[in-house]
PASEBA-1860 file (N, C-alpha, C; in nm, 3 decimals):
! residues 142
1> XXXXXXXX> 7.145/-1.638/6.584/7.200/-1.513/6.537/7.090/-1.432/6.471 ~ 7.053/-1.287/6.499/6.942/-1.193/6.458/7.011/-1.188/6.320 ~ 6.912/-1.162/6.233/6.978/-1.090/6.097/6.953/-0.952/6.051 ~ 6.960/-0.898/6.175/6.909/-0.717/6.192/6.899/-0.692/6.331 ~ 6.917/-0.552/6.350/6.964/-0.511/6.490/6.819/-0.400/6.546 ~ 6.827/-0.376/6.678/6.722/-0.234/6.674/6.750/-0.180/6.578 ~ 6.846/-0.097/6.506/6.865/0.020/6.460/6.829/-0.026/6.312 ~ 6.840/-0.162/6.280/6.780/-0.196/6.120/6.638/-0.216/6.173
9> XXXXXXXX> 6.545/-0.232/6.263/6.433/-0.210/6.297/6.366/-0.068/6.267 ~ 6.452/-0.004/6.350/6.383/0.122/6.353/6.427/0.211/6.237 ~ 6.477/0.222/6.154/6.512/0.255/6.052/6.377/0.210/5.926 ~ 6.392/0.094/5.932/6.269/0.033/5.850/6.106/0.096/5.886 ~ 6.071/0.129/6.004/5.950/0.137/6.091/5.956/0.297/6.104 ~ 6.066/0.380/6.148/6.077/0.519/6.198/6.049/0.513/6.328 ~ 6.089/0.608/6.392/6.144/0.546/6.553/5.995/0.608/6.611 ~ 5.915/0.642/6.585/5.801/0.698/6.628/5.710/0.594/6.612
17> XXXXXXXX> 5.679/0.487/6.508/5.622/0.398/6.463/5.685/0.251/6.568 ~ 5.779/0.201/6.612/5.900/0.143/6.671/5.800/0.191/6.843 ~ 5.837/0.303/6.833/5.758/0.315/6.999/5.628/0.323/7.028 ~ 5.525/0.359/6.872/5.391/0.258/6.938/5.379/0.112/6.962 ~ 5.434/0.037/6.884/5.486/-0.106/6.850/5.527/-0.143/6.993 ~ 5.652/-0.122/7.016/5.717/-0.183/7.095/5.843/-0.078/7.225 ~ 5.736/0.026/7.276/5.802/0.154/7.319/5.738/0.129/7.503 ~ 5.814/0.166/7.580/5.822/0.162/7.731/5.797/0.322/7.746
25> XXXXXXXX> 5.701/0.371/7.839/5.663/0.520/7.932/5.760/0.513/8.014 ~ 5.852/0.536/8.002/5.972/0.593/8.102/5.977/0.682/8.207 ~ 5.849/0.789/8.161/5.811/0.914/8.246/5.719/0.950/8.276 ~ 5.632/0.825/8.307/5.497/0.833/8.326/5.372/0.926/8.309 ~ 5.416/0.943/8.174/5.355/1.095/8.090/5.225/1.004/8.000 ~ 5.238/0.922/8.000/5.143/0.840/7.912/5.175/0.823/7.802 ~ 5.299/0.871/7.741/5.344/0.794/7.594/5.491/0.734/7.620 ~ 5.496/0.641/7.540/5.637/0.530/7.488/5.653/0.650/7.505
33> XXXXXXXX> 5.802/0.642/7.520/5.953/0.755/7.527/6.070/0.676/7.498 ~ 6.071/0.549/7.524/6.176/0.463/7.518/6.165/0.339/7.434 ~ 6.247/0.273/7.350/6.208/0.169/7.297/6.215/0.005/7.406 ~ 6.135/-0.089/7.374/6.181/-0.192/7.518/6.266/-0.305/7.450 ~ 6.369/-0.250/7.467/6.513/-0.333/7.376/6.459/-0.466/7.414 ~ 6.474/-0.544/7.522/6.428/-0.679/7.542/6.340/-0.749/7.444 ~ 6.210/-0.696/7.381/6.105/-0.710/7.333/6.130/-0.697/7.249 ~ 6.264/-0.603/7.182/6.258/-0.585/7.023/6.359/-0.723/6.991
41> XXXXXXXX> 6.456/-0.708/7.082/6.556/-0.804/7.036/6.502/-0.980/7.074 ~ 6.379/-1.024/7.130/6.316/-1.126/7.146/6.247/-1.154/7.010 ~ 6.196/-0.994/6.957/6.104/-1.029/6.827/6.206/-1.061/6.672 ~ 6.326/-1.009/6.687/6.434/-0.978/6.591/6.454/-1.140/6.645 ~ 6.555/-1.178/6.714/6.556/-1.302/6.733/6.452/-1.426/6.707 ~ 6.348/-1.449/6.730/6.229/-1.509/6.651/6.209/-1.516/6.499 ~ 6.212/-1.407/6.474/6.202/-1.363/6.320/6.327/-1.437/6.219 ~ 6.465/-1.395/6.283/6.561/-1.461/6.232/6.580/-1.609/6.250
49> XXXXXXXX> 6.521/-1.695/6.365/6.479/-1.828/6.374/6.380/-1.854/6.239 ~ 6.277/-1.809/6.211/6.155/-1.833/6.111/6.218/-1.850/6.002 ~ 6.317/-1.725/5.952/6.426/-1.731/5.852/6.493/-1.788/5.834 ~ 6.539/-1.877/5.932/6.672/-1.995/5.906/6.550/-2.173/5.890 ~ 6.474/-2.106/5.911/6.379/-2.251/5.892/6.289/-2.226/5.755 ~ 6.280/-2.094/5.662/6.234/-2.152/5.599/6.342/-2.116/5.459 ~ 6.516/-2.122/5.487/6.598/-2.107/5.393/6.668/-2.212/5.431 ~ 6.675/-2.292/5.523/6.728/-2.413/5.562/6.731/-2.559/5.433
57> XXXXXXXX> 6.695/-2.494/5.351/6.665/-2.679/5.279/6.737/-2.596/5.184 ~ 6.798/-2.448/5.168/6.930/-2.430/5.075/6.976/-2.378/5.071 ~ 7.034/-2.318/5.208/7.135/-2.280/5.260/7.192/-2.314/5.382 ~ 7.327/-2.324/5.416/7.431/-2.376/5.533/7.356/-2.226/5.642 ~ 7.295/-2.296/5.754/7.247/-2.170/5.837/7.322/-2.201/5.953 ~ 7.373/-2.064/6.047/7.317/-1.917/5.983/7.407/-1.898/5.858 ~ 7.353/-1.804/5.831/7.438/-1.740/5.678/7.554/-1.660/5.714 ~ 7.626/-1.677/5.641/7.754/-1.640/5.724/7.767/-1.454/5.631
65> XXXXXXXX> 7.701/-1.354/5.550/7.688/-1.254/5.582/7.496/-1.197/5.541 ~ 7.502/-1.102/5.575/7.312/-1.094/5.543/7.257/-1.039/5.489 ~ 7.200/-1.041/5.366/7.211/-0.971/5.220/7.084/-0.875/5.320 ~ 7.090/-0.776/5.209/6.964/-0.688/5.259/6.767/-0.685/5.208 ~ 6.786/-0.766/5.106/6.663/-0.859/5.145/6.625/-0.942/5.268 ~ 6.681/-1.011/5.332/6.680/-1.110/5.449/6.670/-0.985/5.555 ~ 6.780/-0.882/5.577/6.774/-0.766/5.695/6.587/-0.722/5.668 ~ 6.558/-0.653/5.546/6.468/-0.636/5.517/6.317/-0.688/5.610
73> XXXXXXXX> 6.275/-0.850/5.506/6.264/-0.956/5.581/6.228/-0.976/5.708 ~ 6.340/-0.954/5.790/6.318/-1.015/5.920/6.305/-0.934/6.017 ~ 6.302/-0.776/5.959/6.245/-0.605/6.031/6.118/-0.658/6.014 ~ 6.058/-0.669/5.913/5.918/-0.675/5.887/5.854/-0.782/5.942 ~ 5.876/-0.926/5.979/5.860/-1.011/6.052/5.894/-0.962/6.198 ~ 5.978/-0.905/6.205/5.974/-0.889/6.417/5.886/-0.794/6.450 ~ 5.875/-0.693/6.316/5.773/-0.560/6.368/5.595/-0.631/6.377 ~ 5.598/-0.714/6.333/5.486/-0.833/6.288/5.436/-0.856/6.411
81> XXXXXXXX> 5.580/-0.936/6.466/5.537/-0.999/6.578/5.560/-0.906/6.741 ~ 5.602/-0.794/6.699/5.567/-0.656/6.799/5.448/-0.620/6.868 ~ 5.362/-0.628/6.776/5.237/-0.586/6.699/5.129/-0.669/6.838 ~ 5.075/-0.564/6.868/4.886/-0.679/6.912/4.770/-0.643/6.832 ~ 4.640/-0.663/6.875/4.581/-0.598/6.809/4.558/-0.446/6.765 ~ 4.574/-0.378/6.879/4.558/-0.248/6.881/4.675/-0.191/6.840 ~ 4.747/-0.210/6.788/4.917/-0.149/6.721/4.960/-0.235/6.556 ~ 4.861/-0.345/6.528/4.914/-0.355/6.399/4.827/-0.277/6.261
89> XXXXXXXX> 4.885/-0.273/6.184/4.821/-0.167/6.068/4.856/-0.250/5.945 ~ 4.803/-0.224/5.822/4.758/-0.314/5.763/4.921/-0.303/5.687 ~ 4.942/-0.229/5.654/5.100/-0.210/5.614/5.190/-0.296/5.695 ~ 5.204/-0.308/5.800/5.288/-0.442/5.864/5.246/-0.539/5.876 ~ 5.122/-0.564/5.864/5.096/-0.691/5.813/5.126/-0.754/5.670 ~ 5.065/-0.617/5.549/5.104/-0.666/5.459/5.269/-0.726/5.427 ~ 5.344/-0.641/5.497/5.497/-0.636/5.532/5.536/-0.793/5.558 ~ 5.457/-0.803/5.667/5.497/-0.954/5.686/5.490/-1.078/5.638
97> XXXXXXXX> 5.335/-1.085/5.545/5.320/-1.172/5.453/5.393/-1.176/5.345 ~ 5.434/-1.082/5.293/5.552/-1.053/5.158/5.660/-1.121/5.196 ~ 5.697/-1.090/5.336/5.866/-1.133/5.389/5.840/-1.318/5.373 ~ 5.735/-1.318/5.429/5.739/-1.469/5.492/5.721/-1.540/5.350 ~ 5.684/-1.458/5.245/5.649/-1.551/5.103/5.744/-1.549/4.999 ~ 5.815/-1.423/5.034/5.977/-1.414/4.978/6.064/-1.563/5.042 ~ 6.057/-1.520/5.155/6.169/-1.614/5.214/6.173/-1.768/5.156 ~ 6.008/-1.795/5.193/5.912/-1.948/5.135/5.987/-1.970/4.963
105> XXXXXXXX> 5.969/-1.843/4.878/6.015/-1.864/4.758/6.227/-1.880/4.755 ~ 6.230/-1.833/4.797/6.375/-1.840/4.835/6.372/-1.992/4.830 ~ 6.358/-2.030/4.982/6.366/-2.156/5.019/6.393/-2.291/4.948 ~ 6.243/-2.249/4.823/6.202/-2.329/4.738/6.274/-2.321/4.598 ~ 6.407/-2.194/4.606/6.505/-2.186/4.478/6.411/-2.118/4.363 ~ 6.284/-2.054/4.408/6.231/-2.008/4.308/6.289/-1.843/4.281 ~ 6.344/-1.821/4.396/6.430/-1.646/4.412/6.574/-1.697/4.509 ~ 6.644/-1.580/4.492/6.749/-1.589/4.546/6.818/-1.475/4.580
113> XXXXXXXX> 6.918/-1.556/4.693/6.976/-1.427/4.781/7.096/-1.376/4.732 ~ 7.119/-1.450/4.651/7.297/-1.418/4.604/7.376/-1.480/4.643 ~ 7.361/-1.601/4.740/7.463/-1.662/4.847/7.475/-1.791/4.773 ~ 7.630/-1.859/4.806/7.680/-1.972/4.760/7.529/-2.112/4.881 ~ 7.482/-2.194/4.767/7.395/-2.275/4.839/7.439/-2.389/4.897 ~ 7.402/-2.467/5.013/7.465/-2.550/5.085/7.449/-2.678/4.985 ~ 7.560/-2.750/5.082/7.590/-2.894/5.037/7.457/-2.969/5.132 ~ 7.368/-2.995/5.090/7.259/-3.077/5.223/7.260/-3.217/5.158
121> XXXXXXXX> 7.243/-3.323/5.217/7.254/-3.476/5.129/7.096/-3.458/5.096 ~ 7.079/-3.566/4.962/6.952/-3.570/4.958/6.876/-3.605/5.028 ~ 6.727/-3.609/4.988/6.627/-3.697/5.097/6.626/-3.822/5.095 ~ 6.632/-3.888/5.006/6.680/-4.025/4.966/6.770/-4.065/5.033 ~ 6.912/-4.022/5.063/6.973/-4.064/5.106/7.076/-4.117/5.009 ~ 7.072/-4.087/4.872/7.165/-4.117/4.776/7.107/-4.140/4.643 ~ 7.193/-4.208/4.583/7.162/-4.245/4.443/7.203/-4.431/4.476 ~ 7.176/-4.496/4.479/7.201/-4.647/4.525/7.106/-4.713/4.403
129> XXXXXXXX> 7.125/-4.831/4.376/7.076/-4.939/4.315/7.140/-5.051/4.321 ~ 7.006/-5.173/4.293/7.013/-5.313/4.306/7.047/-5.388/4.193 ~ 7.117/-5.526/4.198/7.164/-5.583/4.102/7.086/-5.710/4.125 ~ 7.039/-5.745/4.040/6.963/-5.901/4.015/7.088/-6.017/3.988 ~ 7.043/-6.082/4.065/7.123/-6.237/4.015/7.271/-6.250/4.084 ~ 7.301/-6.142/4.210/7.462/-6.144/4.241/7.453/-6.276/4.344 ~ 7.595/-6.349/4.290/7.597/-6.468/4.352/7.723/-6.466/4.452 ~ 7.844/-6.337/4.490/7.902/-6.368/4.513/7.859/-6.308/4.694
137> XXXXXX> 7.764/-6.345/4.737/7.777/-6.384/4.854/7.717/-6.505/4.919 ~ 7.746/-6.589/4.853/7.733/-6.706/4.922/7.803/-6.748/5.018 ~ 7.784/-6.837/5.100/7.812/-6.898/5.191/7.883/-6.769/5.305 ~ 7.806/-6.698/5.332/7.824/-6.565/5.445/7.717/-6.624/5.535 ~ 7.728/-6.617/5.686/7.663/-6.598/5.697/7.713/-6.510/5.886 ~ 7.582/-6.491/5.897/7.575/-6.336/6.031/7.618/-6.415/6.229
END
């Protein structure tokens, strides 16, 4: 599940910025004219994968609604990964490192989204302990 759509893309970016990024010549005029939905919604999709892996250790994913930090977030991560050399600028990069170190802090319960946090079992596997000296299994055997 994306946690932002084209239109929370291009909103974030401005649709002029959106079609150097990730824009199709439709009219063989030599500029984007069109955005290449495929490509945006491959990068939006990715982005929202990255996001569920690095909020996964405390929260039930996907999130069942999507605060606007995370929409935020994961514009700035797909416009990231839009990007080649010749189309990224230092502003979406910086964009993306913020998102990806927000999220990381999230993750880690050092920030938060506002959302009820999942039930995950521990790593351990519990709280368990051993008793010295129990005799009542004798004579068991497998």
């Amino acid at each position: 599940m994306a946690y932002a759509t084209e239109q929370d893309l291009e909103d974030r970016l401005t649709q002029s910025r959106l079609l150097v990024i990730a824009g199709v010549d439709t009219d063989d005029d030599g500029y984007n004219d069109a955005p290449d939905t495929g490509r945006i919604e491959k990068a939006l999709s990715d982005a929202s994968a990255d996001a569920d892996v690095l909020l996964n250790a405390r929260y039930a994913m996907p999130l069942p609604m999507v605060p606007p930090a995370l929409k935020n977030a994961v514009c700035d991560m797909a416009a990231y990964k839009l990007c080649d050399e010749g189309t990224v600028s230092d502003l979406i990069k910086e964009r993306n490192d913020k998102a990806e170190k927000l999220l990381a802090a999230i993750g880690q319960g050092k920030a938060d989204l506002g959302l009820p946090e999942a039930s995950k079992p521990s790593a351990s596997g519990g709280d368990g302990f051993v008793l010295e000296g129990r005799t009542d299994f004798g004579g068991w055997s497998l």
